[in-house]
C-alpha positions, 0 to 999 in steps of 0.5 A: 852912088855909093851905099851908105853903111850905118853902125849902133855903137854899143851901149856901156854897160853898167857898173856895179851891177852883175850882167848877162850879155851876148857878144856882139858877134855872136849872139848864142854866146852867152856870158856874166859881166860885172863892173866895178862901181869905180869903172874898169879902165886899165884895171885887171880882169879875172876870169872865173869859169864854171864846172859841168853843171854850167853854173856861170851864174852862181860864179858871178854871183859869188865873186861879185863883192869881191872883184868890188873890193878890190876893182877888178872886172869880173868875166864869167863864160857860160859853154853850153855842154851842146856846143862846148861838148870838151871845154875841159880840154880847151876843145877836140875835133869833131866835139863842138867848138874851141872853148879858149878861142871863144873865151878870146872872143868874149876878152876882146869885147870886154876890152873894148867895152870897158877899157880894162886891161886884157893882157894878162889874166887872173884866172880861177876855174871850179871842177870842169872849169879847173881843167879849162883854167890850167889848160888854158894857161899851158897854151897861153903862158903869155896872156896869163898872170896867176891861176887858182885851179879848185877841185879839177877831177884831172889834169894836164901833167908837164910830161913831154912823153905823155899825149895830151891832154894826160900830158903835152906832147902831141895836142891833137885838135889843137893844132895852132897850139904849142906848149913851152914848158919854160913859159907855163912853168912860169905862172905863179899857181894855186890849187885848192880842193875840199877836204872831204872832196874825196868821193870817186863820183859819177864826174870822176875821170877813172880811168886806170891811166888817171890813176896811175898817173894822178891818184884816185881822188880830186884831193890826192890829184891835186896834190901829185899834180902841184908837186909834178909842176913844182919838179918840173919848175925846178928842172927848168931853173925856175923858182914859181910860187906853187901852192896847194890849199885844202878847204876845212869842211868841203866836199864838192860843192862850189857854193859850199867851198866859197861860204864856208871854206873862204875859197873866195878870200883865198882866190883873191888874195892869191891873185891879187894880194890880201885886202885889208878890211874887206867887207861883203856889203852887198852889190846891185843884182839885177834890175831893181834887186839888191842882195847882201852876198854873205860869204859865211851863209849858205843861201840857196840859188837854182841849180839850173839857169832857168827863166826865173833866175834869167829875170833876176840879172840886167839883161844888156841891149845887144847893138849889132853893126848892121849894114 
C-alpha cells in the first residue's frame, strides 16, 4: 500500500502590514516581511540588515513607509549573535553559522511566497549590517543591483595581496566563494556615515592593520574605502557610480540617521530613483495597530526585541510540509 503524504501549503502573508515570520524550514530563523498594499508579484526586493545590536525590528519599522511608496517588498533578517557569531564577514569556521547562505534561504521563501523578484537585490546594511552588505555583494556580484553600505566600523578593500576579510584573496571559511574583481566592481554603490560619527568606541575594530589601511574613524574609512573602489574600477576600465554622503548632525545612531539625516530618503533614492512626492502616511504595524512613521521625529522604540515589542507585529502561521 502506499503511504499517502499530506502537505499545508503556506498561508499568503499579508500586504501592508509589517510581519514576523519564521522560515518554513527552519523555524529559529527569524526574519521582518513587508508588503506593499499593492502586492508584490514581479517587484524589487530590498534588504535592509541590522548592526551588532540585532535591531531588525527597528529597520523594518523605518523603512516601511518607504518600501510603500515606492513598491518594493522589504526583508529584513534577524542573526542572532548566538548563531551568527561573524555575520559581519559573511560567516567563519568554527563561529556559527553562514549569514549569506541563511539570508539565501530567507529570499527563496519570499520569492515563492510573494512572487517578487529575487534576482537582483537592493541592499542596505547599518554598522554590522554595512560590512554584511558590501561582503555580500563581493561574493554575489550577480545577484546584487546596488548597495548602500551607512557607517561600517571596516571593510573589505579590492586588494588581491590582502587576505580576506582586510582584502580578497584567500577567503578562509568560505571556500565556495570566489571574488571577481570585474563583476563586484560592477555594483553602483553608496556610502553614507554621520558627520559626527567619529568616536573610536568599544564596536570599533582598532586594530593597527585597520588603521593603517582604512583611517582611524568610521567617516574617514568610509571615505578611503569608496576612493580605493573607485581606483580600482578604473583600474578595470570601469566607469560604476561610487558615491560618498555624510549625514548633517549624525553620530551613530541608526534611528537618528534615518529621522534627522533623511538616510532613508537617500537610500531609496539611490536604489531606486528619487520619488516624487513622497509622503510618510503611516502604514499597519501590527495586528490592530496603526502608527504614523514620521522620518523628521525622533520617537523612541526598545533598544531590545523583547516580548512587548514582539506583541506589537502580526505574528504569520507557520505551515510546515509534514508527513
Amino acid at each position: 500500500m502506499k503511504k499517502i503524504l499530506h502537505y499545508t501549503l503556506p498561508v499568503l502573508p499579508r500586504t501592508g502590514t509589517v510581519l514576523s515570520r519564521n522560515l518554513i524550514n527552519d523555524l529559529k530563523q527569524e526574519y521582518f516581511l513587508y508588503i506593499p498594499t499593492a502586492g508584490g508579484a514581479g517587484v524589487p526586493v530590498f534588504v535592509t540588515v541590522h548592526g551588532i545590536k540585532r535591531m531588525a525590528i527597528e529597520h523594518a519599522l523605518e523603512f516601511a513607509s518607504f518600501a510603500e511608496h515606492y513598491g518594493v517588498v522589504l526583508v529584513a533578517p534577524l542573526f542572532p549573535e548566538g548563531r551568527f557569531c561573524d555575520y559581519q564577514r559573511l560567516g567563519r569556521d568554527g563561529r556559527g553559522d553562514r549569514a549569506d547562505l541563511a539570508l539565501n534561504r530567507i529570499l527563496a521563501e519570499v520569492g515563492f511566497l510573494t512572487g517578487a523578484n529575487t534576482d537582483k537585490l537592493y541592499m542596505f546594511g547599518y554598522s554590522g549590517g554595512g560590512q554584511f552588505v558590501h561582503r555580500y555583494a563581493f561574493a554575489y556580484p550577480g545577484r546584487t543591483a546596488r548597495i548602500v553600505v551607512a557607517a561600517a566600523g571596516w571593510y573589505t578593500f579590492p586588494d588581491s595581496k590582502v587576505k580576506y576579510p582586510r582584502g580578497i584573496s584567500k577567503p578562509k571559511g568560505l571556500k565556495d566563494i570566489q571574488f571577481d574583481p570585474v563583476r563586484f566592481l560592477s555594483v553602483p554603490t553608496c556610502v553614507v556615515v554621520g558627520r559626527k560619527d567619529t568616536k573610536r568606541d568599544h564596536n570599533l575594530n582598532k586594530s593597527g592593520r585597520i588603521d593603517q589601511q582604512q583611517g582611524v574613524t568610521r567617516l574617514e574609512r568610509g571615505k578611503n574605502w569608496i576612493k580605493a573602489m573607485r581606483a580600482a574600477a578604473r583600474s578595470h576600465h570601469l566607469d560604476t557610480r561610487y558615491i560618498f554622503e555624510e549625514l548633517p548632525a549624525c553620530n551613530h545612531c541608526f534611528v537618528k540617521c534615518v529621522r534627522r539625516g533623511k538616510m532613508g530618503r537617500r537610500v531609496f533614492d539611490f536604489l531606486f530613483g528619487p520619488a516624487r512626492n513622497l509622503k510618510m502616511n503611516g502604514i499597519n504595524i501590527g495586528r490592530n495597530l496603526a502608527r504614523r512613521i514620521d522620518a523628521d521625529k525622533i520617537v523612541t522604540y526598545p533598544l531590545s526585541p523583547t516580548r512587548a515589542i514582539k506583541r506589537e507585529f502580526e505574528k504569520e502561521p507557520v505551515n510546515c510540509i509534514l508527513p
